[in-house]
C-alpha positions in Angstrom: 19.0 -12.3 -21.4 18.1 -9.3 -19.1 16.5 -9.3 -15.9 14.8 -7.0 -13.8 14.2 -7.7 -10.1 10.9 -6.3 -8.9 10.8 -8.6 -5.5 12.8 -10.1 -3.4 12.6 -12.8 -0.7 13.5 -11.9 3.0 14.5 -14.7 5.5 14.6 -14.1 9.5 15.6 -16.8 12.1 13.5 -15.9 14.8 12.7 -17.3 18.3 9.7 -19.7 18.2 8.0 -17.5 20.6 8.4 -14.1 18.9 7.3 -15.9 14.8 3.9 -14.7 15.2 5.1 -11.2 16.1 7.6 -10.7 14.0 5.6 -12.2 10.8 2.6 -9.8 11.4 4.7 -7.1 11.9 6.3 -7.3 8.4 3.3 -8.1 6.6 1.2 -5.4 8.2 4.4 -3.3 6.2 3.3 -5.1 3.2 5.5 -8.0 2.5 3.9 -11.4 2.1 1.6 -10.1 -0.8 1.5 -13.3 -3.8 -1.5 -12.1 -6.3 -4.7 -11.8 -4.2 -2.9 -13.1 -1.1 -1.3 -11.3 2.2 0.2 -12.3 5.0 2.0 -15.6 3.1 4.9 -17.2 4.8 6.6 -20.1 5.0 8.7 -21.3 8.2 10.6 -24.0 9.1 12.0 -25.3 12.5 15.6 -24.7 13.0 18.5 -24.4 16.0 20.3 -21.8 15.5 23.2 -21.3 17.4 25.9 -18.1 18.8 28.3 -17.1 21.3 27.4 -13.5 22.7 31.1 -11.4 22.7 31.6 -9.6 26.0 30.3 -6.3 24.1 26.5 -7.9 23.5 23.3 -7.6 25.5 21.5 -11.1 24.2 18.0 -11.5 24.5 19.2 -15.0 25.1 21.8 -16.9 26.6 25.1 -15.6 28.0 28.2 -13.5 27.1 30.7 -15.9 25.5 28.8 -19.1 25.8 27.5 -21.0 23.5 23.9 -21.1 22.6 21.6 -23.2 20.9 18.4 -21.8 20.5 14.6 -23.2 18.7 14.2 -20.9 16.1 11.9 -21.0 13.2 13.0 -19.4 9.2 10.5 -17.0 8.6 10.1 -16.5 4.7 8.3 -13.7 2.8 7.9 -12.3 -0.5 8.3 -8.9 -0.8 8.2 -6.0 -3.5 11.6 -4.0 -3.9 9.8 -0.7 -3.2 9.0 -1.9 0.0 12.1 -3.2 1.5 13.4 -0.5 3.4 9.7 -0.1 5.3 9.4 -3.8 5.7 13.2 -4.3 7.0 12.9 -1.4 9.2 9.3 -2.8 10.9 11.8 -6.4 11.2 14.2 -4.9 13.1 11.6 -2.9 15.4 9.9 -6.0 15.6 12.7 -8.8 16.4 14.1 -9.7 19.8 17.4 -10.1 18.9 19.9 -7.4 18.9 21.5 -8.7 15.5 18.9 -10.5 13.6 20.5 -12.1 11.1 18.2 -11.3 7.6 18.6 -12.4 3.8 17.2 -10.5 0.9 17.6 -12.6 -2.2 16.6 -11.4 -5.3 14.4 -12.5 -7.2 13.1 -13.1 -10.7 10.3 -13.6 -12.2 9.0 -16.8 -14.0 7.4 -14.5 -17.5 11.7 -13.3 -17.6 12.3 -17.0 -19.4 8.9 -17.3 -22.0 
């Protein structure tokens, strides 16, 4: 069986305060496009944590301490052709210095009929 990925899903912890940002940000780039829908997400509440090394400038928290921060998973669908543009908007968009960012691919449900 062959498979051919034409979209992927992109995941983003980001700060509760910046979600709104960040998610209209990367769907004004065009992810978040399922059939005659835009701008669908899906987060979910989550603490992330981190300790800043002596070399980082963190938007939050301290150089080598420990954080623990309230973050929600942002979620998106996105076409392949418009990864780069839609990552690139991400990291413009996100407070952190190092967000960290999935890309899973993904395939399509007609792939197993």
């Amino acid at each position: 069986m062959q498979f051919n990925v034409n979209k992927v899903k992109i995941l983003v912890t980001v700060p509760v305060e910046n979600v709104d940002e960040v998610r209209n940000a990367i769907c004004e780039e065009g992810a978040g496009i399922i059939g005659n829908y835009t701008y669908c997400s899906t987060s979910t509440k989550v603490v992330g944590t981190f300790i800043p090394s002596i070399d980082a400038n963190p938007y939050i928290g301290k150089q080598n301490k420990m954080e623990f921060v309230n973050e929600e998973k942002l979620e998106v669908i996105c076409d392949v052709e418009k990864v780069k543009a839609v990552i690139a908007k991400l990291r413009e968009t996100h407070p952190y210095e190092e967000p960290a960012i999935d890309i899973v691919p993904l395939i399509d449900e007609k792939d197993f009929y």
